[in-house]
C-alpha positions as CSV (number, residue, x, y, z in Angstrom):
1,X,60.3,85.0,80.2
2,X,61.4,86.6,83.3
3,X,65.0,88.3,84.5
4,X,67.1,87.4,86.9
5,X,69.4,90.2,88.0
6,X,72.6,89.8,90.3
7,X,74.0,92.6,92.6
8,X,76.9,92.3,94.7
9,X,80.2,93.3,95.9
10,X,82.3,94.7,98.6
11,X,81.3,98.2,97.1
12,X,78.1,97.8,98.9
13,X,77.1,101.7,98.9
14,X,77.0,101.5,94.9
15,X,75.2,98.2,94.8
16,X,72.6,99.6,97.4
17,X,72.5,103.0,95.0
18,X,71.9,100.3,92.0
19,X,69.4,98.7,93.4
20,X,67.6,101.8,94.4
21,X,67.8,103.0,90.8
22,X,66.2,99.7,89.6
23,X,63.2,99.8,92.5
24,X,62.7,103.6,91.2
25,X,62.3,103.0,87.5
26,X,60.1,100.5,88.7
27,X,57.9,102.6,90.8
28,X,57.5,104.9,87.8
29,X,56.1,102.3,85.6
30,X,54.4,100.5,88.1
31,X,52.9,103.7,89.8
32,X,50.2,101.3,92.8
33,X,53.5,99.5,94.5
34,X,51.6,96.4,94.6
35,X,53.7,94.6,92.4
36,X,56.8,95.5,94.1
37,X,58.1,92.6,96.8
38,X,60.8,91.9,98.4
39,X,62.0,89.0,100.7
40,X,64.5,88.5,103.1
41,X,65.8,85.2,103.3
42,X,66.4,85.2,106.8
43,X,63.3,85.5,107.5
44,X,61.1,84.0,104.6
45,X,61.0,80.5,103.4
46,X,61.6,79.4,99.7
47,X,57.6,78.8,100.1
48,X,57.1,82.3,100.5
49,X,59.1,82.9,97.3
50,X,57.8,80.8,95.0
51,X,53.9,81.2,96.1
52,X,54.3,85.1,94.9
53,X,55.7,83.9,91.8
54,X,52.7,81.5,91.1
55,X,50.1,83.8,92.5
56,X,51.9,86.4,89.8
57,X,50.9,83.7,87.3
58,X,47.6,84.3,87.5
59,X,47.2,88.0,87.3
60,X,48.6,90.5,84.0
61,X,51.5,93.1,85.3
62,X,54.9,91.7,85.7
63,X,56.1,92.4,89.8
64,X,59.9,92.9,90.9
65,X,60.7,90.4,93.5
66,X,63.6,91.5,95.6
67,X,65.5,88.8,97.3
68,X,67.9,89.3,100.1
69,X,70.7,87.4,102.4
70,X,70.3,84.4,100.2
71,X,73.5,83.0,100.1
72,X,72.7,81.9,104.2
73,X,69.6,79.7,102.9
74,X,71.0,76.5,102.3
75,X,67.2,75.4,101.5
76,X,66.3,78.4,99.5
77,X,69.5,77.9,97.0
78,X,69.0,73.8,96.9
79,X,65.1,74.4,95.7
80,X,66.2,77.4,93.5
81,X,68.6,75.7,91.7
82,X,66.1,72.7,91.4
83,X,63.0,74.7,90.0
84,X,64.9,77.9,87.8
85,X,63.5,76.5,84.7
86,X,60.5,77.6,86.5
87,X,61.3,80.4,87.3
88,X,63.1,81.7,84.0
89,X,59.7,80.9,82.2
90,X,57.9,83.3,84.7
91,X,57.1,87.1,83.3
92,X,58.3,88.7,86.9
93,X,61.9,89.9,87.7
94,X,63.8,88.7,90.2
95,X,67.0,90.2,91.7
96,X,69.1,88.5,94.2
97,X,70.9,91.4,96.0
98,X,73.6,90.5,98.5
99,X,75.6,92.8,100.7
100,X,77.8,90.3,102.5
101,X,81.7,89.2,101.1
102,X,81.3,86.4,98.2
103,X,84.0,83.9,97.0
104,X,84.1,84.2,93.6
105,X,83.8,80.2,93.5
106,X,80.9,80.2,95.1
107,X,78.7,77.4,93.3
108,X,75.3,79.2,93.8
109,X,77.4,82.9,92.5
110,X,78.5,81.0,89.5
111,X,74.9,79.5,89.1
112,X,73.2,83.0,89.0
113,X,75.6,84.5,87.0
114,X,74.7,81.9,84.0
115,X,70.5,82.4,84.7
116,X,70.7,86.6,83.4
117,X,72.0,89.7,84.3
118,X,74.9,90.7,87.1
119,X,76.8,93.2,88.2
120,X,79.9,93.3,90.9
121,X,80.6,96.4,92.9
122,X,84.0,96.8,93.4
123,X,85.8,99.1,95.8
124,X,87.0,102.0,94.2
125,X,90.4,102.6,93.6
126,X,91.9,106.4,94.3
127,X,91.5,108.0,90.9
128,X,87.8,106.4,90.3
129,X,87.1,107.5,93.9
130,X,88.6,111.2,93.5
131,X,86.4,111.3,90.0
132,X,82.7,110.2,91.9
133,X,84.0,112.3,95.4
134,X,84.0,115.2,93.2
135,X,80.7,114.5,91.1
136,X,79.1,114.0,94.4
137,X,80.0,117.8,95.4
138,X,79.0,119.0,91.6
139,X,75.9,117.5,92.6
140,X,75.8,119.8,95.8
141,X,76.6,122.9,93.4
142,X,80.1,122.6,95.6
143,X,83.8,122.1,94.5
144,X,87.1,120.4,96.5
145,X,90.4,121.5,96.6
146,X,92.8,118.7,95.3
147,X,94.8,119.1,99.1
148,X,91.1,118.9,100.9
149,X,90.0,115.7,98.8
150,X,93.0,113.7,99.1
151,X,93.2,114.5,102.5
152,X,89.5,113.5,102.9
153,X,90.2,110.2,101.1
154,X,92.9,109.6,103.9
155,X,90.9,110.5,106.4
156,X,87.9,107.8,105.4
157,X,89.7,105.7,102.9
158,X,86.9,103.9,100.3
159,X,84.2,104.1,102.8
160,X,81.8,105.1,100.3
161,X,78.7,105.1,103.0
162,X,81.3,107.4,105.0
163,X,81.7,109.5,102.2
164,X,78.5,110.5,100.9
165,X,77.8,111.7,105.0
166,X,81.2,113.7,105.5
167,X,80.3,115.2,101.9
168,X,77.0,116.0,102.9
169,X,78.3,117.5,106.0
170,X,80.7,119.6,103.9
171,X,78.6,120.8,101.8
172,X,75.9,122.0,104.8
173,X,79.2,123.8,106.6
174,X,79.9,125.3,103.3
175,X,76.3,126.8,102.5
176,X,77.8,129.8,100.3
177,X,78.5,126.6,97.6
178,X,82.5,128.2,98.3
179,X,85.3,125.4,97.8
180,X,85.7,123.2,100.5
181,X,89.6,123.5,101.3
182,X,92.0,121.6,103.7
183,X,91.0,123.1,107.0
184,X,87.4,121.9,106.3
185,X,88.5,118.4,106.1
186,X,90.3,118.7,108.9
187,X,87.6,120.2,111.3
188,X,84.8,118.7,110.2
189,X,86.3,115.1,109.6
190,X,86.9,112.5,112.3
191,X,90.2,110.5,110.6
192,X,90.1,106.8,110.8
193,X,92.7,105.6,113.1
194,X,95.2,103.4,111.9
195,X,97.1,101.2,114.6
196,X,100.5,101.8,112.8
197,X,99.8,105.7,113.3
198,X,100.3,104.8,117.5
199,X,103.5,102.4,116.5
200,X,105.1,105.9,114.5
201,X,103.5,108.2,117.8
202,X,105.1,105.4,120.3
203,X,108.5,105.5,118.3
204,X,108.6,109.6,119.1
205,X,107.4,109.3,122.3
206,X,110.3,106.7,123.3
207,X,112.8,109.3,121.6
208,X,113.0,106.2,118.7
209,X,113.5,108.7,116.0
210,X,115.6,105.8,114.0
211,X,112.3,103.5,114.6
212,X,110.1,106.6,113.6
213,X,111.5,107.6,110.4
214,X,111.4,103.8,109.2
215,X,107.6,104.0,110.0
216,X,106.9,107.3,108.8
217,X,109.0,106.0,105.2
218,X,106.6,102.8,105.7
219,X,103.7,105.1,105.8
220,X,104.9,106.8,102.4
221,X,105.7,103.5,100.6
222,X,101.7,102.6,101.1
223,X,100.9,106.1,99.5
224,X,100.0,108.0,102.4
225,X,99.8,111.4,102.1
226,X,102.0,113.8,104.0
227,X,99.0,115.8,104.6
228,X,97.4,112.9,106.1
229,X,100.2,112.0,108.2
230,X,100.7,115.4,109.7
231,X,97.1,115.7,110.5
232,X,97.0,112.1,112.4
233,X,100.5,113.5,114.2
234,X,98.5,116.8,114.8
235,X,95.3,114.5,116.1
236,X,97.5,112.8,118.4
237,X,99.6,115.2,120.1
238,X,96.2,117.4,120.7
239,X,94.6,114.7,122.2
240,X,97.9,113.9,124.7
241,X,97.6,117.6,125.5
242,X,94.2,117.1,126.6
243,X,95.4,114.0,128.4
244,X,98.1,115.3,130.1
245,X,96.1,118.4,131.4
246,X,93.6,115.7,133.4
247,X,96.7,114.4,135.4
248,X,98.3,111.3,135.2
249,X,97.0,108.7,136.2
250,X,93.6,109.2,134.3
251,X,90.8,107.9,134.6
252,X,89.9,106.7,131.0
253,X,85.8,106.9,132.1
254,X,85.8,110.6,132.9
255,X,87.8,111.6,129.7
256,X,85.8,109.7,127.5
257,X,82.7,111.1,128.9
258,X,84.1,114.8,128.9
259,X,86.2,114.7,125.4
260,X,84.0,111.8,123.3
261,X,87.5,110.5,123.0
262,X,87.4,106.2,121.9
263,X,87.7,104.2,125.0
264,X,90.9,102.8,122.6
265,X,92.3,106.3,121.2
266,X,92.6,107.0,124.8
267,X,94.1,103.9,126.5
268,X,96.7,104.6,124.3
269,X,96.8,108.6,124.3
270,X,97.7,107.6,128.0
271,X,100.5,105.3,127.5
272,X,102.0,107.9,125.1
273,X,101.1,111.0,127.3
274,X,103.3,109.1,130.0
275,X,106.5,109.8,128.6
276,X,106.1,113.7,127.8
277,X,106.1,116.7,129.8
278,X,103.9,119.0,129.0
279,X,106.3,121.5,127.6
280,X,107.5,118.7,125.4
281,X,103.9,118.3,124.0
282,X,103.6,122.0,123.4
283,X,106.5,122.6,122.1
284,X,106.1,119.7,119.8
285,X,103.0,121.2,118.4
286,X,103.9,124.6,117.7
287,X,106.7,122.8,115.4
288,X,103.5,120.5,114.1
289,X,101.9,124.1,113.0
290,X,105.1,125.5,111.6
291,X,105.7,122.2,109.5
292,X,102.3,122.4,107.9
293,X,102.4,125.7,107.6
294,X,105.9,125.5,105.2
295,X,104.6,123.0,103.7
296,X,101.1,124.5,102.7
297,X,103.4,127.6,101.2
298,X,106.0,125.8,99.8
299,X,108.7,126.8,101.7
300,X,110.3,123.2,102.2
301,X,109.4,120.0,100.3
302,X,106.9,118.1,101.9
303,X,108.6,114.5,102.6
304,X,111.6,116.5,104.1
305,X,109.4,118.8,106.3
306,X,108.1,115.9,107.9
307,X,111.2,114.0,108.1
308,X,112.7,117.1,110.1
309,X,110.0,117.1,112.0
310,X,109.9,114.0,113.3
311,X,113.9,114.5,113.9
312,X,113.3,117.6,115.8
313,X,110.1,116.8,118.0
């Protein structure tokens, strides 16, 4: 009889780290490779498929048969479906791995399920994610401050591809295996920008502060961090200091090509730069740096620092 094995799921870092571990274990038993195969159904035909499985038939060994991007073969699913007695009584293992959204309704989904094995890769949520973030630097003989890794998870969200390279990264900055700490993260990480961060910038930069403490209070509702916030405030106002010292008008092109600045973070670094002198954007961030700075020594409470901050700027 053989198996049929199901991997999928938003998650698609894990599923890809699954399916490695099941090709490895594999390897070790089946030491030549030869009865490793995999399709991509993209590019191979249901013909393909099923004359390795009959060819199998004839020869002792049982081979893994890895099947990709099946769900966008219409013909490969019809004649699947049609034949899986067949293929249930063959000795060979076939996993269907698929790295692309699923509707849990999905007829074919619901039909593999019921043939063997499957397993769905979930996102992970912030406590599973701080718990494998932190395995993945044991791994690396390297600890996290808790500051550093929640700002890290602000900084990438559940990005888990993301993840594993910024901890790599880490982890190469840090060679004496020290703890990584806040300031790491914070040089060595490129945050993810989040549109509603330019809405909360735009509000300050129009002297909004009403409009900007309702944002920043959005931002806290969600379960940002005020680390992370005061680091994407910091990220911003550096970059319309940069801005502003090209002159205004800029020309987007040249700034890109001498910062590495987005073409986007910059169209709208401009707009914002527009409405600040620069002795507004310095002073501004020196009061950034004395903010985090109370904050990190627990001088003020951290939702009131950057509350008072976003009054003051």
């Amino acid at each position: 009889m053989s198996m049929i094995i199901f991997l999928y799921g938003q998650d698609t870092y894990q599923s890809r780290q699954k399916l490695n571990e099941i090709v490895e274990h594999f390897k070790k038993i089946h030491k030549s490779g030869l009865n490793l195969k995999s399709f991509n159904l993209q590019e191979a035909s249901f013909k393909d498929f099923k004359d390795e499985i009959q060819q199998s038939s004839m020869f002792k060994g049982k081979k893994l048969i890895v099947l990709t991007n099946v769900f966008s073969n219409a013909d490969f699913k019809e004649k699947f479906k049609k034949d899986a007695q067949f293929f249930k009584e063959a000795k060979d293992i076939i996993l269907f791995y698929e790295n692309k959204k699923i509707l849990e309704s999905d007829k074919f989904a619901l039909f593999l399920k019921k043939q063997g094995e499957f397993q769905k890769f979930e996102l992970m949520e912030k406590q599973k994610l701080k718990d494998w973030i932190k395995q993945e630097f044991r791994k690396q003989e390297t600890e996290i401050g808790e500051f550093a890794l929640n700002l890290l998870i602000d900084f990438t969200g559940n990005d888990a591809w993301r993840l594993s390279n910024e901890i790599k990264k880490l982890c190469l900055f840090k060679k004496e295996k020290d703890k990584i700490e806040i300031q790491d993260v914070k040089i060595l990480v490129n945050p993810k920008i989040e549109t509603d961060i330019f809405k909360t910038i735009d509000a300050i930069a129009q002297k909004n502060k009403k409009q900007a403490l309702l944002l920043i209070h959005q931002h806290l509702e969600k379960d940002d961090s005020v680390f992370y916030l005061l680091s994407m405030i910091n990220f911003l106002f550096r970059n319309l200091i940069m801005v502003k010292s090209y002159g205004l008008p800029s020309n987007s092109l040249a700034i890109s090509k001498a910062t590495g600045m987005h073409p986007f973070v910059i169209k709208k670094t401009i707009n914002s730069a527009e409405r600040f002198s620069m002795e507004e954007l310095k002073k501004a961030f020196q009061k950034l740096f004395e903010t985090d700075l109370n904050i990190k020594s627990g001088k003020i409470d951290p939702e009131a620092g950057l509350k008072a901050l976003i009054i003051d700027i």
